[in-house]
C-alpha positions in Angstrom: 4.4 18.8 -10.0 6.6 18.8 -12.9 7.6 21.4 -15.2 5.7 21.3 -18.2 8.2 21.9 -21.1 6.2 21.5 -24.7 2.9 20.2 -25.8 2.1 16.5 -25.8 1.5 14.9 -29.4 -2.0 14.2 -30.4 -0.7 10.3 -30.2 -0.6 10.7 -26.3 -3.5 12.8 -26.1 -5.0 9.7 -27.8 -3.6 7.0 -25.3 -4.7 9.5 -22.6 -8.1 9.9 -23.7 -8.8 6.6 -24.1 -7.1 5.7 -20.7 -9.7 8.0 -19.3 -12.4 6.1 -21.1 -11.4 3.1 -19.9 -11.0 4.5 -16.1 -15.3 5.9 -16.7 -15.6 2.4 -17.4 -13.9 0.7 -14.6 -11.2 -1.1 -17.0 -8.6 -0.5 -14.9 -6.6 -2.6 -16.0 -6.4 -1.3 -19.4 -6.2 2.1 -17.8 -2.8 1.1 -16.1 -1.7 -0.6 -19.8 -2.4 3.1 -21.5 -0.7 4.7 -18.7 2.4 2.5 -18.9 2.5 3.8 -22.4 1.8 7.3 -21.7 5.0 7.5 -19.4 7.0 5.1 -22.1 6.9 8.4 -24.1 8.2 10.8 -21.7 4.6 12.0 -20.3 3.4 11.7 -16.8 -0.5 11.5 -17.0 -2.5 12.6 -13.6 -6.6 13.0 -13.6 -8.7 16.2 -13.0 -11.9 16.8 -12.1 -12.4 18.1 -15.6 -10.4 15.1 -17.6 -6.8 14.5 -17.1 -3.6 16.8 -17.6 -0.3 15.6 -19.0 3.5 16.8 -18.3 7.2 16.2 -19.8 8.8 13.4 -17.8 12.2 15.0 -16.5 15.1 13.0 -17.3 17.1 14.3 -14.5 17.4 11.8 -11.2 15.2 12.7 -8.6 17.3 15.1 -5.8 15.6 12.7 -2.9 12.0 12.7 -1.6 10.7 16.2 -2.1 6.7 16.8 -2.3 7.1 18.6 -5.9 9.1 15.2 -7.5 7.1 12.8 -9.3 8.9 9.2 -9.8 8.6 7.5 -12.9 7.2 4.6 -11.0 8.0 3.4 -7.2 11.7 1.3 -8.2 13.1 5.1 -8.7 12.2 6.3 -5.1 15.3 5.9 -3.2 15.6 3.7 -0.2 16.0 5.4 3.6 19.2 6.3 5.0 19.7 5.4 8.9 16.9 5.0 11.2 15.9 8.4 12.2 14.3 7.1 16.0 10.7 7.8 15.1 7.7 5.1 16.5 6.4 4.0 13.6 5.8 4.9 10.6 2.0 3.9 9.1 2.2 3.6 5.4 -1.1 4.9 3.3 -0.6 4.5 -0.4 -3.2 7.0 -2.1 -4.8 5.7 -5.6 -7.9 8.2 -5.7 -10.6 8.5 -4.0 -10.1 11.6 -2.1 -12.4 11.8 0.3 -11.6 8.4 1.9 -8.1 9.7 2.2 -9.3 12.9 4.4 -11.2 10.6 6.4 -8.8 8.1 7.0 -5.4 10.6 7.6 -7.7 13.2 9.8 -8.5 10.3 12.1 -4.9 9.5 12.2 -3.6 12.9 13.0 -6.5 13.0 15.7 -5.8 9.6 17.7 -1.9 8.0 16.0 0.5 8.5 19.6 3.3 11.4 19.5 5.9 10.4 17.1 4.5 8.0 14.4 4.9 9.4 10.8 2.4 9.2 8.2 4.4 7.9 4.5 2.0 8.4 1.6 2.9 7.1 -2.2 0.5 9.4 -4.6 0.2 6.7 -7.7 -1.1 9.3 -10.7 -2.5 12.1 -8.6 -5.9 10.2 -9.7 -8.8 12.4 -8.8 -6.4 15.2 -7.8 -5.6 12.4 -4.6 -2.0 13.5 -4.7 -3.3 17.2 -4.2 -5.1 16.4 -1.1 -2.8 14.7 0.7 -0.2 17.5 -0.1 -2.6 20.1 0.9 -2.8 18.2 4.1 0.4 17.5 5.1 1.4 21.3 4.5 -0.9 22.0 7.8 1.0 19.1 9.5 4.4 20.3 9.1 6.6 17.3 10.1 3.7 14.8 10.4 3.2 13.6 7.1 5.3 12.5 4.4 4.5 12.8 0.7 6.0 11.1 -2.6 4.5 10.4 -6.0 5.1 8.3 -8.9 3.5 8.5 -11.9 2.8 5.0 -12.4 2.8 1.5 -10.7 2.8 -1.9 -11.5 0.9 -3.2 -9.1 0.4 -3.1 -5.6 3.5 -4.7 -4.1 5.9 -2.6 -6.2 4.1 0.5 -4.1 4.1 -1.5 -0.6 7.9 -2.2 -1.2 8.9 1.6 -1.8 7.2 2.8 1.3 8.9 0.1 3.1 12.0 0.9 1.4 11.7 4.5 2.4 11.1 3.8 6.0 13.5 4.8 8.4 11.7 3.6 11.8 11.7 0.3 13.7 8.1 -0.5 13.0 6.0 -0.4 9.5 1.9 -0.2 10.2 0.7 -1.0 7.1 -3.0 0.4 6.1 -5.5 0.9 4.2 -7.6 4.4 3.3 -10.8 2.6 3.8 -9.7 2.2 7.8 -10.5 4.9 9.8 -9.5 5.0 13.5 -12.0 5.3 16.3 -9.7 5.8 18.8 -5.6 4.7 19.6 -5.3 1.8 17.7 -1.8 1.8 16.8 -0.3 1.5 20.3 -1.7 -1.6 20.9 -0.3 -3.1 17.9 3.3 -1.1 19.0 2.7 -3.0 22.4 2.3 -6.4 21.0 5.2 -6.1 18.1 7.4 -5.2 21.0 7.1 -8.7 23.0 10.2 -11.4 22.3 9.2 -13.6 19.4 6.2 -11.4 17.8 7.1 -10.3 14.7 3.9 -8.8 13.4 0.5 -7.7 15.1 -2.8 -6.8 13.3 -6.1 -5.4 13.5 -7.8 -8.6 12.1 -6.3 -12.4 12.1 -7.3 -15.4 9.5 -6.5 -19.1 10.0 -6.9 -21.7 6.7 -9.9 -23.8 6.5 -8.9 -27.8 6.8 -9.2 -28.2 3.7 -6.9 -25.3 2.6 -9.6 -23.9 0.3 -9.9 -20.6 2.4 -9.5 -18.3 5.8 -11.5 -17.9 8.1 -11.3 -15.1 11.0 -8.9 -16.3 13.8 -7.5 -14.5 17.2 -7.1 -13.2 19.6 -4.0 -14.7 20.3 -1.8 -16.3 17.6 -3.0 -16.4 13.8 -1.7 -17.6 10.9 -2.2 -14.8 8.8 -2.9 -10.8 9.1 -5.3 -8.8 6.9 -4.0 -5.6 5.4 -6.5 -3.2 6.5 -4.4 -2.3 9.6 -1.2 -4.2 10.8 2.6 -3.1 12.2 5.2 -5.3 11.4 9.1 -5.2 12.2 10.3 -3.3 9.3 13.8 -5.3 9.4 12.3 -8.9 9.4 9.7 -7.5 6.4 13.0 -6.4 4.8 15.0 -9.3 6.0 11.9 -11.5 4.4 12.3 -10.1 0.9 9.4 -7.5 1.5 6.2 -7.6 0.1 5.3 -10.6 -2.8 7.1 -9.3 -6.5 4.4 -11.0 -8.4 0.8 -9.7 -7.0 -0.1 -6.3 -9.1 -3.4 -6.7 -6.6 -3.7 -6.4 -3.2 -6.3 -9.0 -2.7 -4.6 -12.1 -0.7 -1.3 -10.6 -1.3 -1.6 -9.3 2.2 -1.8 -12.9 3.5 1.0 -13.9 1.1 3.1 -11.4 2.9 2.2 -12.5 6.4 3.2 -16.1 5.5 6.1 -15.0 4.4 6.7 -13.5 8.1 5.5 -16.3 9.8 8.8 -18.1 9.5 10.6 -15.8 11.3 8.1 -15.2 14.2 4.9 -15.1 15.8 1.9 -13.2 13.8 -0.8 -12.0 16.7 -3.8 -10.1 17.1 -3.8 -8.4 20.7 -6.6 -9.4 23.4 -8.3 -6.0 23.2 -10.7 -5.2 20.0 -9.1 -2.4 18.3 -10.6 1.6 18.0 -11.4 1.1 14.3 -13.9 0.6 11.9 -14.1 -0.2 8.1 -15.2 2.0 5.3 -16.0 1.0 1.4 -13.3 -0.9 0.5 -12.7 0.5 -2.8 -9.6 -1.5 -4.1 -12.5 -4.5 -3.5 -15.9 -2.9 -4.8 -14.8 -0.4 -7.3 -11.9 -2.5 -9.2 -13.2 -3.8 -12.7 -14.2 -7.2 -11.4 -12.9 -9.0 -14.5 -9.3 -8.2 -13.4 -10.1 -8.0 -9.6 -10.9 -11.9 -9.2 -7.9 -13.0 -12.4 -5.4 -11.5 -9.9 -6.7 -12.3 -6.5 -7.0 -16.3 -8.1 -3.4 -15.4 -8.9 -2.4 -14.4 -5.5 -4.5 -17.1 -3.9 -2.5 -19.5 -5.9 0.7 -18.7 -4.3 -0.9 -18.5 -0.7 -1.9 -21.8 -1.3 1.4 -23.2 -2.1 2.9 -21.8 0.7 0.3 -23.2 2.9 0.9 -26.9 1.1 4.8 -26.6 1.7 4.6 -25.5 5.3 1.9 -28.4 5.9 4.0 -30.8 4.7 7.3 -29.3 6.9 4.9 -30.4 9.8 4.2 -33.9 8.6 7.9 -34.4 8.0 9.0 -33.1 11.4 6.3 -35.1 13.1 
């Protein structure tokens, strides 16, 4: 993707190998530390089936989102221009696992109305991921859009440059490992579009009494939305201050973000069960569970302050 201009020093075939060790052995956090490095020396490191490969980092700022650019990470990718009338855009950010990807996007090109744009963000072309989905979208001229960086620091630095890049009225957020059965984004189109909704998902939590956890909510009004599938008013996310700065992980991020939304509307889940189903969740099952549940306790943390505060809004103004 980019031009390869000399041979990397043994040093970063060093960092390199090792961050491919570390990937084998499901250390992915140490894996994104090496790969931080890696780029901090003017290398862009992507896996193959075979190992990994490693390029010169141009210095030269990126022309605009072009499928053969790869970002230094997603700050770099440049925000959209003017709204450019489309539906919706659904935003699929690609971290490997390629064959969930073709699942999820051909089930989107099959039942997503006339219209809504698919936004990926490639994060390392890990497990050639990056490949696939350009190799996809260059069947679907005008369907899909690509960009890759070649790192991330986390998950909400990636959700926040698709949003940022997103030139329609209404961001579906969604997850690889959801796979569409049948039209499930109109419905959530439908119920975004009523006065006062501000965000409609595929799945709903409310918090336990005792604030110690969620449990599933909806139809109807909820207090929180689950990532796996959900279109939200992409000014009020912006307007909101996007998706939370500190959560590298996804897990209860997602409900951090909807809290965050909550203030400025209604959060729903529409009447009708939605054409979908659920695959492995990868960023759940296959994330080094060291770092999985240290960030998610992190996350939860936050949720759970946010819950406390609004709580006691409600006792005040009682």
């Amino acid at each position: 993707m980019t031009d390869r201009v000399d041979q990397p020093p043994e040093q970063v075939h060093e960092l390199a190998g090792r961050r491919a060790a570390a990937r084998k052995a499901n250390d992915y956090a140490t894996a994104d530390q090496l790969r931080d490095q890696i780029t901090e020396l003017g290398w862009l490191v992507t896996d193959t089936p075979s190992g990994y490969d490693l390029v010169r980092a141009t210095g030269d700022s990126p022309p605009g989102p072009s499928a053969d650019q790869v970002w230094p990470d997603p700050a770099a990718i440049p925000a959209a221009g003017q709204q450019d009338g489309r539906v919706a855009t659904v935003a699929l950010l690609i971290d490997g696992w390629p064959d969930d990807l073709r699942g999820c996007v051909a089930a989107l090109l099959e039942h997503a109305p006339p219209g809504v744009v698919i936004s990926a963000l490639d994060v390392g072309n890990t497990d050639s991921a990056g490949d696939v989905i350009e190799e996809i979208a260059a069947r679907h001229p005008g369907r899909i859009e690509t960009r890759h960086v070649a790192a991330s620091p986390g998950w909400s630095a990636s959700r926040n440059a698709l949003l940022r890049a997103d030139p329609g009225l209404v961001h579906v957020i969604m997850e690889t490992s959801t796979i569409l059965t049948g039209d499930a984004i109109t419905p959530l189109l439908t119920a975004v579009g009523v006065d006062g909704v501000v965000a409609a998902g595929w799945r709903g939590v409310d918090p336990d009494a005792d604030l110690r956890g969620f449990h599933d909510a909806g139809p109807g009004q909820v207090t929180a939305l689950l990532g796996y599938l959900l279109a939200v008013r992409a000014g009020v996310a912006q307007e909101a201050g996007g998706f939370p700065a500190k959560a590298r992980f996804y897990r209860n991020a997602d409900l951090e973000f909807s809290l965050t939304l909550g203030s400025s509307g209604r959060l729903v889940v529409p009447a009708e069960p939605l054409p979908a189903r659920q695959t492995r969740h990868r960023g759940y099952h296959d994330t080094d569970p060291e770092y999985r549940d240290r960030e998610s306790l992190r996350n939860y943390r936050r949720v759970l302050e946010l819950l406390r505060a609004r709580q006691g809004e409600s006792t005040a103004g009682s």
